[in-house]
C-alpha positions in Angstrom: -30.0 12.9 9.1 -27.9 15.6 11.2 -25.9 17.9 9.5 -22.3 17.2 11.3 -20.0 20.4 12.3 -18.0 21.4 9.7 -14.4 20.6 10.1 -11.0 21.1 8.0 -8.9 18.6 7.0 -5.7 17.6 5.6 -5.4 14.2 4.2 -2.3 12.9 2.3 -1.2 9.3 1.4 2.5 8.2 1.0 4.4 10.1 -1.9 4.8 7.7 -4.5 8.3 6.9 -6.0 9.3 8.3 -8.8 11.0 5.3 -10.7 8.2 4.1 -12.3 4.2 4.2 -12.7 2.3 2.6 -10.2 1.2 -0.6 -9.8 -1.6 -2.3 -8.5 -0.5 -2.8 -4.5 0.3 1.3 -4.7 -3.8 1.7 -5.8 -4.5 0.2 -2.7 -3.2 2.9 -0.6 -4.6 5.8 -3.0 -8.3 4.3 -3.3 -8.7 4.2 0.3 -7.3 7.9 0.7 -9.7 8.7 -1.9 -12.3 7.2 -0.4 -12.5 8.7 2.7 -11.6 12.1 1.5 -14.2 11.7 -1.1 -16.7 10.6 1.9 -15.5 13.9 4.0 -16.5 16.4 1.4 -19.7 14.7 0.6 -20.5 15.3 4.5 -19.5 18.7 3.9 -16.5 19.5 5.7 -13.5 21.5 4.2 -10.8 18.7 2.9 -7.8 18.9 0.9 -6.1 16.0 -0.5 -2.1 16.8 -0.6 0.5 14.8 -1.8 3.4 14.4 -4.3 5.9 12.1 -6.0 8.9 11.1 -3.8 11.6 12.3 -6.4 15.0 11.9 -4.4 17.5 9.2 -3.5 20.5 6.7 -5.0 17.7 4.3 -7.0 16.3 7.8 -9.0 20.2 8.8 -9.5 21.0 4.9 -10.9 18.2 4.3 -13.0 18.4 7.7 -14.7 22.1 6.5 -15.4 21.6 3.2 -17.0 18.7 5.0 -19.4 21.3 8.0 -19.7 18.9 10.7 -19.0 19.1 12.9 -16.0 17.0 12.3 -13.2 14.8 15.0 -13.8 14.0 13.7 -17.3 13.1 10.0 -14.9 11.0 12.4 -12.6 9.4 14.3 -14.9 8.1 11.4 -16.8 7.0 8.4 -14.6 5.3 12.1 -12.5 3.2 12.5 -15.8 2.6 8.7 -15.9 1.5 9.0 -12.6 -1.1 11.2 -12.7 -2.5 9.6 -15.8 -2.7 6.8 -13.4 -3.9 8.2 -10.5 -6.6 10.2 -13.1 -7.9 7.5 -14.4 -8.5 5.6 -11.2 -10.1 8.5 -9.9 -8.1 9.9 -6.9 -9.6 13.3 -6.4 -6.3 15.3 -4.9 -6.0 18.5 -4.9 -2.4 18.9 -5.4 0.2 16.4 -6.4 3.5 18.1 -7.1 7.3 16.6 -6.5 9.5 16.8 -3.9 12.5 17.7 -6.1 10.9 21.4 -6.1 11.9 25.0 -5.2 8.6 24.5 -2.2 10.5 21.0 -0.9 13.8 22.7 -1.1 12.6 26.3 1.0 11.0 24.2 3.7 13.3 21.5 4.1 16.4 24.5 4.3 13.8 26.3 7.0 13.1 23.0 8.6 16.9 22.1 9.5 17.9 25.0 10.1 15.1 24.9 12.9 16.5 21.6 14.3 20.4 23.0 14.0 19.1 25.9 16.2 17.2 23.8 18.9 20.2 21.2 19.1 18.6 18.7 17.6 21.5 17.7 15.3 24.5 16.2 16.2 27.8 14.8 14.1 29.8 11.3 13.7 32.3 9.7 11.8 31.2 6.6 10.3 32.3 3.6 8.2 30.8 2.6 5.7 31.1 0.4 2.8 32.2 2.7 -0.3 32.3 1.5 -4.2 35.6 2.8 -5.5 35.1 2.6 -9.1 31.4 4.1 -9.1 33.5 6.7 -6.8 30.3 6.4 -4.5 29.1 5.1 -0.6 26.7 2.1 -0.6 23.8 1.8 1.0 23.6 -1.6 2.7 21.4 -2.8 0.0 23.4 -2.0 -2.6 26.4 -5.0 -0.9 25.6 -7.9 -1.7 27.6 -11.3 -1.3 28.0 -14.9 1.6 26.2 -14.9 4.4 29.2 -14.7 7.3 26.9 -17.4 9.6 25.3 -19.6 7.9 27.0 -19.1 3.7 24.3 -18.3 1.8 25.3 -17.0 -1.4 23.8 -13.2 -2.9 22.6 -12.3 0.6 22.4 -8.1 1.2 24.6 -5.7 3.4 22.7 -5.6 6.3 21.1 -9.3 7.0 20.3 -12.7 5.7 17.1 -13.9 4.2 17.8 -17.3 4.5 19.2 -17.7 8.6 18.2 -14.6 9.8 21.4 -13.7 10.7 22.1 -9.2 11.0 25.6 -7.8 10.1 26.9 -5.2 8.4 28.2 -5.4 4.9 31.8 -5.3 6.4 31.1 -9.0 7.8 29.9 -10.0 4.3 32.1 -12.5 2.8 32.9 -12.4 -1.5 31.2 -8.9 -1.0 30.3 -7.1 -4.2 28.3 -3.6 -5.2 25.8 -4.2 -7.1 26.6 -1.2 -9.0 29.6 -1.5 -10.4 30.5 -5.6 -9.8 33.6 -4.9 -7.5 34.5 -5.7 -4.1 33.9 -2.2 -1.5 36.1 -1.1 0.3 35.6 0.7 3.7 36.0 4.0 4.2 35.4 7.2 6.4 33.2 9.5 6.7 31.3 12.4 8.9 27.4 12.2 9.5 24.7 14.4 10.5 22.3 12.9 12.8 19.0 13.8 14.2 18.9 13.4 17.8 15.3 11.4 18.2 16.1 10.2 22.1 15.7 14.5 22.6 11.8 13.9 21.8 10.8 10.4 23.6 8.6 11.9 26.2 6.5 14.1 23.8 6.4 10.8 21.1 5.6 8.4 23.9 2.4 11.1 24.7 1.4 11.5 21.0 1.1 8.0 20.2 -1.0 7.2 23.6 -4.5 6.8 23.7 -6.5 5.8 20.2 -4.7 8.1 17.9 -3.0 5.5 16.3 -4.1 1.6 15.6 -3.6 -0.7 18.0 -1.4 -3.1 16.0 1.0 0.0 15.4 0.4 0.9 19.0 2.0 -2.3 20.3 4.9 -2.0 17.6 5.7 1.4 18.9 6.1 0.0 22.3 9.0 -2.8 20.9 10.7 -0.1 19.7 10.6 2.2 22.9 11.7 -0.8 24.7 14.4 -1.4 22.6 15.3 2.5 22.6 15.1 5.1 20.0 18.3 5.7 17.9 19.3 8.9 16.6 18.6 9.1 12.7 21.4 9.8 10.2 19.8 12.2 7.8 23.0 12.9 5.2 24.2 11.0 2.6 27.8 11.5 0.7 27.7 12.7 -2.8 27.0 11.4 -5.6 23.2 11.7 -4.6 20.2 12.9 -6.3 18.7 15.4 -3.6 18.9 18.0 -1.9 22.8 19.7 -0.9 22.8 20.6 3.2 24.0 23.9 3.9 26.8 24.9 4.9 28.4 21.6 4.1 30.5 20.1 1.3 29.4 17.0 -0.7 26.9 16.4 1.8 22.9 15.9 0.7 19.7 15.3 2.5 18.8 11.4 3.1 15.5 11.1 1.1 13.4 10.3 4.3 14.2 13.6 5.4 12.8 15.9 3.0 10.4 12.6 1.3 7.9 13.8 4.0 8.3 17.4 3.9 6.5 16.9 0.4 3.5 16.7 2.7 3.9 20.2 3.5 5.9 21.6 0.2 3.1 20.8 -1.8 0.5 22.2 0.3 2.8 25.3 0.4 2.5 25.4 -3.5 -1.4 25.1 -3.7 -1.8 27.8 -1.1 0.3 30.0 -2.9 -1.5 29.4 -5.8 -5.1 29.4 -4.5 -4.7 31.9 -1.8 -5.1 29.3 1.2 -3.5 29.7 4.3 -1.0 27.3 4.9 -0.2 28.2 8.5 -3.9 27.3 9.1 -3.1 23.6 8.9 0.7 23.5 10.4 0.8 25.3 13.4 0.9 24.4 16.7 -2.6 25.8 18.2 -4.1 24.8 14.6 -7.5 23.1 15.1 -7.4 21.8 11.6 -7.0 17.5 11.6 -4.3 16.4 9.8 -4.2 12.5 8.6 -1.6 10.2 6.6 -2.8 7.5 5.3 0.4 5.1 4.4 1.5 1.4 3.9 2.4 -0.5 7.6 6.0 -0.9 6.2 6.9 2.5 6.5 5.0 3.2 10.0 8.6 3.8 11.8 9.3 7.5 9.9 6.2 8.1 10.1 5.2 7.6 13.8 8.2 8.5 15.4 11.0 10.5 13.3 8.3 12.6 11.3 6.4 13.7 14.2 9.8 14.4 16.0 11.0 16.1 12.9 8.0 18.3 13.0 8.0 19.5 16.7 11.5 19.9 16.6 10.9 22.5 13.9 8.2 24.3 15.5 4.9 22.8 13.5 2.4 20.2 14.6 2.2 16.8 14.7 -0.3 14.6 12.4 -3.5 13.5 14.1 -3.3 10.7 13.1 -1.4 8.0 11.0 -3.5 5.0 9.5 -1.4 2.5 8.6 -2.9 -0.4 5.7 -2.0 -4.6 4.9 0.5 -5.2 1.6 -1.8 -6.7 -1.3 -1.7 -10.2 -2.3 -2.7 -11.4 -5.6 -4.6 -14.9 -5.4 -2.7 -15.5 -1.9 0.8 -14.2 -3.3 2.5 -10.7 -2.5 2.5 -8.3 -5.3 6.3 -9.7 -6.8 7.6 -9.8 -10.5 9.4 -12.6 -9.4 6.2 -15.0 -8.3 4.2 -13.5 -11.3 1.6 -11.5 -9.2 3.1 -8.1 -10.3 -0.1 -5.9 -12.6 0.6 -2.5 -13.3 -1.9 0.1 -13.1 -2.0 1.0 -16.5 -2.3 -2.7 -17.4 -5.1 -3.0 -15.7 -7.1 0.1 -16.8 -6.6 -1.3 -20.3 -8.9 -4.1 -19.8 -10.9 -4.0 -16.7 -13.2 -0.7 -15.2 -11.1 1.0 -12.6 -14.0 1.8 -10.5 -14.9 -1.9 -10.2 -11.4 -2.2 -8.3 -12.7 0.2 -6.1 -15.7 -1.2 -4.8 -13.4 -4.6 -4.8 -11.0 -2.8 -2.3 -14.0 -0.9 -0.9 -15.3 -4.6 0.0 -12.3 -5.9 1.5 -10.7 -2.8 3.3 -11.1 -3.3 7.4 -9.7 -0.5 9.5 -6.6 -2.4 10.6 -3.5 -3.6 9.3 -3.8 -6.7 7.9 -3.2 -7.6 4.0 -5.7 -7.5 1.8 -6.2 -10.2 -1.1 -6.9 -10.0 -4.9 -8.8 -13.2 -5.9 -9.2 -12.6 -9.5 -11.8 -15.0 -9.8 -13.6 -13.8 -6.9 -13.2 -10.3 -7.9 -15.2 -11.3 -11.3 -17.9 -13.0 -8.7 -18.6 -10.0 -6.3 -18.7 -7.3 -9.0 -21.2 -9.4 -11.3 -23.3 -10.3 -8.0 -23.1 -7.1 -6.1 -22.8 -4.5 -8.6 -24.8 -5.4 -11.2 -27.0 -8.1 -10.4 -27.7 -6.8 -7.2 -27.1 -2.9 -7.4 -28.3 -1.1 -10.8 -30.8 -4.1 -11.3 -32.9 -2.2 -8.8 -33.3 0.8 -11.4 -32.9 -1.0 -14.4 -36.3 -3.2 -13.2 -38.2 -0.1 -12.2 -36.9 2.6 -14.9 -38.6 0.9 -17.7 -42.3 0.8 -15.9 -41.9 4.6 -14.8 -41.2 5.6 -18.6 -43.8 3.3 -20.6 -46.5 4.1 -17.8 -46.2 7.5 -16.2 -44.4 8.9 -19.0 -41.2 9.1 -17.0 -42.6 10.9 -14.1 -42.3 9.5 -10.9 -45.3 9.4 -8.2 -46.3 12.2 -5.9 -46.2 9.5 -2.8 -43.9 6.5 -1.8 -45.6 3.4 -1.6 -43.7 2.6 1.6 -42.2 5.9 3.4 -41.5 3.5 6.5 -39.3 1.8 4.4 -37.8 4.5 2.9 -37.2 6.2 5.8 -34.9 3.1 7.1 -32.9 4.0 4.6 -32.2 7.2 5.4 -31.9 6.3 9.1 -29.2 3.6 8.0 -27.4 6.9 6.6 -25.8 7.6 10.0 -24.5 4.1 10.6 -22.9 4.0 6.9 -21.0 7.1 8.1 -19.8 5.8 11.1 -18.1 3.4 9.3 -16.9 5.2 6.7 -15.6 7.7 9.1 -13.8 4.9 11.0 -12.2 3.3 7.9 -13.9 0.1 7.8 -15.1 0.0 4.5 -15.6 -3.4 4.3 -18.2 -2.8 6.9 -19.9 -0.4 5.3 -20.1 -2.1 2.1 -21.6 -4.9 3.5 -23.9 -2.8 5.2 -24.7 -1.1 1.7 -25.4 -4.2 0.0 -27.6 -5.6 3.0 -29.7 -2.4 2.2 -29.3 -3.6 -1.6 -30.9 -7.1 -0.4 -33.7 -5.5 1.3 -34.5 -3.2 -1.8 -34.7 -6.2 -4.2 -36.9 -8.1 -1.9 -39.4 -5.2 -1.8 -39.5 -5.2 -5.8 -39.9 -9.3 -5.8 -42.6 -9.2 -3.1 -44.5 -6.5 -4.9 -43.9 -7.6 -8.5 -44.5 -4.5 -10.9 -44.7 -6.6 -13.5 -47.7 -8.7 -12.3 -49.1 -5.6 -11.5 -48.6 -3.6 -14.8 -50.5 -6.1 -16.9 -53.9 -4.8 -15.0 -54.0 -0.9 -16.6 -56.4 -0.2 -13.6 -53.2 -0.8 -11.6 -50.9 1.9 -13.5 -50.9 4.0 -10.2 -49.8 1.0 -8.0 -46.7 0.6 -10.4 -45.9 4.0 -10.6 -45.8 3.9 -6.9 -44.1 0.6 -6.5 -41.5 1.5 -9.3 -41.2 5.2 -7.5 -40.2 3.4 -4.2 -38.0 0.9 -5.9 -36.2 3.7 -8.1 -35.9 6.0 -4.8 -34.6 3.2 -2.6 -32.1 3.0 -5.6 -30.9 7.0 -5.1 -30.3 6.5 -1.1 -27.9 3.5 -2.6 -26.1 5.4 -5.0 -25.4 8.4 -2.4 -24.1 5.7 -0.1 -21.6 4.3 -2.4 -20.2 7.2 -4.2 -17.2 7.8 -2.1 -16.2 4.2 -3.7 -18.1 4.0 -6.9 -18.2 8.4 -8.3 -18.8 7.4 -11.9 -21.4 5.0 -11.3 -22.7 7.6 -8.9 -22.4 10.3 -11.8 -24.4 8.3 -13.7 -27.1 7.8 -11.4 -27.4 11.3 -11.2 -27.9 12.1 -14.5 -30.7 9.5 -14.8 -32.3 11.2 -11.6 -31.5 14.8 -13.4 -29.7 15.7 -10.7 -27.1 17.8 -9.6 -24.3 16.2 -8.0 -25.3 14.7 -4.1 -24.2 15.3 -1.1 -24.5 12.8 2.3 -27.7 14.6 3.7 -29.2 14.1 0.2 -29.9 10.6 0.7 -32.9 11.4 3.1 -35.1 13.5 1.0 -37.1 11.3 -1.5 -37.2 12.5 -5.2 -41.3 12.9 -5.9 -43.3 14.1 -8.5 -40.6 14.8 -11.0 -39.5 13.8 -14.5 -36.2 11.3 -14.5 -34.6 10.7 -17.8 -34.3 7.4 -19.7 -32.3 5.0 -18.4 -29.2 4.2 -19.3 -26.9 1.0 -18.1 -24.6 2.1 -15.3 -22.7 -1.0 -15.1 -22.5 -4.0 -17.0 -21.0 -7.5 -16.5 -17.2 -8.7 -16.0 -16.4 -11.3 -18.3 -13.4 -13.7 -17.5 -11.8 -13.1 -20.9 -10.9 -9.6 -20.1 -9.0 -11.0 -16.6 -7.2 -13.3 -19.0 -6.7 -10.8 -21.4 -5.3 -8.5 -18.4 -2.9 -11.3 -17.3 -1.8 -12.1 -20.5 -1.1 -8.6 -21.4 1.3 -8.7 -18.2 3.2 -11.9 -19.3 6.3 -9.8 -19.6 6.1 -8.5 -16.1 4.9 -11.5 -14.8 7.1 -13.9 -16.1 9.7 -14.8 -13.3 13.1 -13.7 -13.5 15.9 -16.1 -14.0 19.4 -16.5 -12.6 21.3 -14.6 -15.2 18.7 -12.1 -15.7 18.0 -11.3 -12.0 22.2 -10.7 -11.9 22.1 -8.2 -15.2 19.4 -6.1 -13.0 21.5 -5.9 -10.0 24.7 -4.5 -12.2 23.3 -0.6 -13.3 25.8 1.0 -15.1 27.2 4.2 -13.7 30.1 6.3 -14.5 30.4 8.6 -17.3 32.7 6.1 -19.4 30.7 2.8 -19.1 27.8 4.8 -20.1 29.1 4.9 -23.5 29.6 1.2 -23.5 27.1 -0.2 -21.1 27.4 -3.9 -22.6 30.6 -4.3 -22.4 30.9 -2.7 -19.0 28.1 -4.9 -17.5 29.4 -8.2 -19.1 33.0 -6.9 -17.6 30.6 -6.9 -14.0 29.2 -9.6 -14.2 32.7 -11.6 -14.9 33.9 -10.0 -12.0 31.4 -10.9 -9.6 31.1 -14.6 -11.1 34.5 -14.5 -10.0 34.0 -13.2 -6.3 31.0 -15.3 -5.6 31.6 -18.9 -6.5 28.6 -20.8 -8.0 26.9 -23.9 -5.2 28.5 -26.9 -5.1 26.4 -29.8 -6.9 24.4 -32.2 -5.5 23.7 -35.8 -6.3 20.1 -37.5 -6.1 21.4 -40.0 -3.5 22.3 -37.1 -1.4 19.4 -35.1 -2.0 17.1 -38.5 -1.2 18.7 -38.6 2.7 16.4 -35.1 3.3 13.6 -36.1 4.6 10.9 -33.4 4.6 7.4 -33.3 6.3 4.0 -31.3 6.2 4.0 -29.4 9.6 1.3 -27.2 11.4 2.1 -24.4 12.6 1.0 -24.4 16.4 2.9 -20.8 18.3 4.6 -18.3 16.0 6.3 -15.5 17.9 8.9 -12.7 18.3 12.4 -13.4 19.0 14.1 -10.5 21.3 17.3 -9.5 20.3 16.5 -11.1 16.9 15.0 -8.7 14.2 14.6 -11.3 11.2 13.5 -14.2 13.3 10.5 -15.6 14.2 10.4 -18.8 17.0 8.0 -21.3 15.5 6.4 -24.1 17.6 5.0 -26.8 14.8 3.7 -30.3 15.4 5.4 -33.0 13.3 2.6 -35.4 13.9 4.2 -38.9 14.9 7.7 -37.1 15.1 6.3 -34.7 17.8 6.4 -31.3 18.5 9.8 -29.2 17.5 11.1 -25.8 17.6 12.1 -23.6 15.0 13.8 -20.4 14.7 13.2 -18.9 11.1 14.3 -15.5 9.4 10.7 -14.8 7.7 9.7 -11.5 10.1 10.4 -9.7 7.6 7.1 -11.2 5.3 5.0 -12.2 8.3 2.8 -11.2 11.8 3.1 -14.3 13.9 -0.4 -14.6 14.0 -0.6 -15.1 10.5 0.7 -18.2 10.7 -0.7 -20.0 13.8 -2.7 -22.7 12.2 -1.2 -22.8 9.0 0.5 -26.1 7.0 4.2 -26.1 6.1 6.9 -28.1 5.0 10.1 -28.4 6.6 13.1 -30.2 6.9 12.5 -32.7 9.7 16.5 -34.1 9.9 18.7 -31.2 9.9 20.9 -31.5 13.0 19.6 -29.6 15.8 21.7 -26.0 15.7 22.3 -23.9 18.9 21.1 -20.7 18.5 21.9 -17.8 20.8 18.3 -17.7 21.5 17.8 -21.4 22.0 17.8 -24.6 20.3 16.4 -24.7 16.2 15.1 -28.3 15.9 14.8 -28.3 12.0 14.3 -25.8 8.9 10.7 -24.1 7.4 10.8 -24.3 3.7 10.1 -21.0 2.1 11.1 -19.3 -1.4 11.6 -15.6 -3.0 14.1 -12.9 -3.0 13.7 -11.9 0.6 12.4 -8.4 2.6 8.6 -8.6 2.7 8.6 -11.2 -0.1 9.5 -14.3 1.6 6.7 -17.2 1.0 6.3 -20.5 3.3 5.9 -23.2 1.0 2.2 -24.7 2.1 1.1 -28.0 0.9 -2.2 -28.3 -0.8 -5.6 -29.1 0.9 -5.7 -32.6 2.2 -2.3 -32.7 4.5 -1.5 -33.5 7.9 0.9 -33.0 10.2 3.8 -35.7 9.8 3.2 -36.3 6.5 6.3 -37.3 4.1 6.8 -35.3 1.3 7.3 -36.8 -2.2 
């Protein structure tokens, strides 16, 4: 096994929002960091793990508000409920700080003031929608009221979820912030925008070639087609953040100084540890610098961060590896749809490390979402991890202590065998290196397979009731328990306690990658001790029943109490009375749907559909144009505002139900021969309704 070059890395994933602990979709993102960083270090290169709590923005300012604390209180706990968290699941970073720091603010001052001086900033008077009671501008998210196309009551600022339609929240009809309850008004006001067209040619170059995946590589090129628009990068006061010099009630958007955390809290370790920081930043650097982040936040990071960064005189990333949402038995992590576990909920009744491998196992080294079968996660761990994994040493330890007296043999019984092994070290690290750790799991347990077949084809314990034979079973069990060590090596990127504990059965210091190919012979190993035991079902019950409060879906009423906060200075002291005075308010801007009788609701006739094309709508960026076979009622097109929540290829293939006699509607972009069925609160969490196992196209629905 070859020793590769050494090489220094950065590594970060995305910072974190400081509103609340994380849950289980944000351990997706942190494993696999930790994974690979964990995998780089045990190759021996020089990597650092940076990252931090994103600390800034209008949802920290709020929700510090309704608990009337300041947001630093907010930040300063959910940051130490963090890295509890993040502790206990094992992410080994090396520096986790916040980017509401003295670092974040030095950087992000010496960052624009970069961009002001190259020209990169420009100004414009906007309007935007502006909550005169809360004495605040709204984001669009924070306007909520009817649909202007299609009526669709508590819709958001900026588009439907149920036609697709985009708008601003001017066009809104009954609108309403959701902060105070009252109708916004418009109002004007002066911008700072970063001028992204001024780097197109040098973007267009750095996202060329293989540095990024090819999934984000063909959503980079939509968005080139369709033309890169400057960035507003201020927000009016009130805001949590960061004030802009030289200006007056103006702060830094989040997004703009959110990813300078990457560099702020590398700043702070270096100070503190007396690394170089310009070794990893600068332009002629030779140090590799990777973000590992979610797929729904590619846009900053592919095209205004690396702007942002050569515009201010650094480097860009080298690359950006973008990962799948997680589902939860088929379902998007959502409160709403009962799929939402927290962290903390989970390390209270199941291992954390046993996540890990089950990430580990279904982690690829593209894009797509990644599922959480509960019951399936109970399977693999029992099958692979224990009755697959440590049984090797569990069935050879024992033989080893009783009949060498815990010494293991001066010879392998098979060095050919052993040395495959090794030799499969190399092809483990490739995929490591590349990210497909589902790959190299499997590749792992293959090697697991072929251990336990040498143990059953050589049965020790056969062999150990012959005493002439104690020198065959020490050899046997001395192959079997070494086999065992190359495993462990292998898998501690995923799996460091179990790994930990291997070592200390082996009496040996902790391993590194070229370990793996020297055998351990002639040498005491200590008594052995269970490195992993079963799952049982009752603890995933207990862990779902412990989350019954999260889980439990959230009604009308409640889901409108959440979307009033309570802001100013005097409703603070009353916050019932204030929110019940909201919620009047709004119940009187946004009037409730009109009834409807059975004998109307009977004429809809609705029928199972496949799914036969799915694909992008120009000019459209919540639609999706849906080809589906009705069966007997033929083949129809759809237009359907689920982008958002789906890949067309996702779909292709897949059972739906939609309304087969809705009036054909002229669209802009064609003719929408009927409606798709889907449910939730909209964004990312939009679900098709699917029919169970057994449909076909055509099919009425009862």
């Amino acid at each position: 096994m070859t020793a590769p070059a050494k090489r220094t890395l950065l590594v970060t994933s995305a910072l974190p929002y400081a509103n609340g602990a994380p849950h289980l979709g944000h351990i997706v993102e942190y494993v696999q960091t930790d994974i690979w960083v964990r995998f780089q270090r045990m190759r021996g290169h020089d990597c650092l793990f940076i990252w931090a709590s994103d600390a800034h923005g209008t949802p920290i300012m709020l929700k510090a508000r309704q608990e009337g604390i300041t947001p630093e209180q907010l930040i300063e706990r959910v940051g130490a409920e963090q890295r509890r968290d993040f502790g206990e699941f094992d992410i080994s970073y090396d520096n986790f700080h916040t980017t509401h720091s003295d670092e974040n603010r030095e950087v992000t001052y010496e960052i624009y003031r970069r961009l002001v001086a190259g020209g990169h900033i420009r100004r414009e008077t906007i309007v935007q929608a502006y909550d005169e009671q809360a004495k605040m501008f709204l984001p669009d998210r924070y306007v909520r009221g009817t649909c202007p196309r299609c009526g669709a009551l508590d819709q958001y600022g900026d588009s439907c979820e149920v036609c697709g339609a985009t708008y601003t929240p001017a066009d809104l009809l009954h609108a309403v912030s959701v902060v105070s309850g009252t109708a916004p008004v418009q109002k004007q006001s002066e911008h700072l925008f970063f001028k992204l067209g001024d780097f197109e040619p040098m973007l267009r170059a750095w996202t060329s070639g293989d540095r990024l995946q090819s999934a984000v590589t063909a959503k980079l090129d939509e968005w080139f087609s369709a033309g890169l628009r400057d960035w507003d990068i201020s927000r009016d006061e009130p805001y949590f953040g960061f004030g802009i010099p030289g200006e007056t009630g103006k702060y830094f958007y989040v997004w703009l100084d959110a990813p300078i955390g990457y560099l702020s809290s590398l700043l702070q370790y270096c100070r503190r540890t007396g690394r170089d920081f310009d070794r990893y930043w600068q332009p002629d650097s030779d140090a590799e610098v990777y973000h590992f982040i979610g797929k729904d936040i590619v846009y900053f990071h592919t095209l205004f961060w690396p702007a942002v960064l050569v515009g201010a005189g650094y480097r860009p990333p080298t690359s950006v590896f973008a990962h799948g949402f997680l589902t939860v038995n088929g379902l998007k992590m959502s409160k709403s749809r009962g799929t939402l576990i927290s962290a903390r909920t989970w390390l209270d009744h199941l291992p954390a490390e046993y996540l890990r491998y089950y990430f580990a196992s279904r982690l690829g080294d593209g894009v797509e979402d990644l599922d959480l079968n509960l019951d399936d996660f109970v399977a693999k761990v029992n099958s692979d991890v224990v009755g697959k994994l440590v049984n090797i040493a569990s069935r050879c330890a024992g033989f080893i202590t009783r009949g060498s007296a815990g010494r293991l043999a001066s010879t392998l019984a098979d060095a050919a065998l052993q040395g495959e092994f090794a030799a499969a070290g190399e092809r483990v690290a490739a995929l490591y290196e590349g990210r497909d750790l589902a790959g190299a799991m499997r590749e792992i347990m293959s090697l697991t397979d072929r251990a336990n077949l040498y143990i059953d084809q050589q049965k020790p314990w056969l062999m150990a009731k012959d005493p002439a034979r104690a020198a065959e079973v020490q050899a046997v069990c001395t192959q079997g328990i070494n086999l065992f060590r190359v495993l462990a090596v292998y898998l501690k990127p995923v799996m460091p306690r179990l790994a930990a504990g291997a070592e200390k059965f082996f009496g040996l210091p902790s391993q590194n990658w070229a370990d793996a190919a020297t055998p351990l012979l002639d040498t005491a190993i200590n008594a052995y001790e269970p490195l992993a035991t079963r799952v049982d079902p009752a603890a995933v019950k207990a862990l779902l029943a412990a989350s019954a409060e999260s889980l439990k879906p959230v009604s009308a009423p409640e889901a409108a109490a959440t979307t009033v906060p309570v802001v100013t200075a005097k409703s603070a002291a009353k916050p019932a009375k204030v929110a019940a005075t909201s919620a009047a308010k709004s119940a009187e801007l946004v009037a409730p749907p009109a009834e409807l009788s059975i004998d109307d609701f009977m004429k809809v006739d609705l029928r199972i559909a496949r799914i036969d094309s799915a694909e992008l709508v120009d000019g459209a960026d919540k639609l999706l144009r849906l080809g589906v076979d009705l069966g007997e009622l033929g083949q129809r097109q759809i237009f359907a505002g689920i982008r958002s929540a789906y890949e067309p290829a996702q779909l292709v293939g897949r059972l739906t139900v939609v309304v087969a006699n809705l009036a054909p509607r002229k669209m802009r972009f064609g003719l929408s021969e009927g409606m798709v069925l889907a449910a939730g609160p909209g964004g990312q969490e939009i679900f098709l309704l699917s029919p169970d196992a057994g449909a076909t196209p055509g099919m009425k629905v009862k």
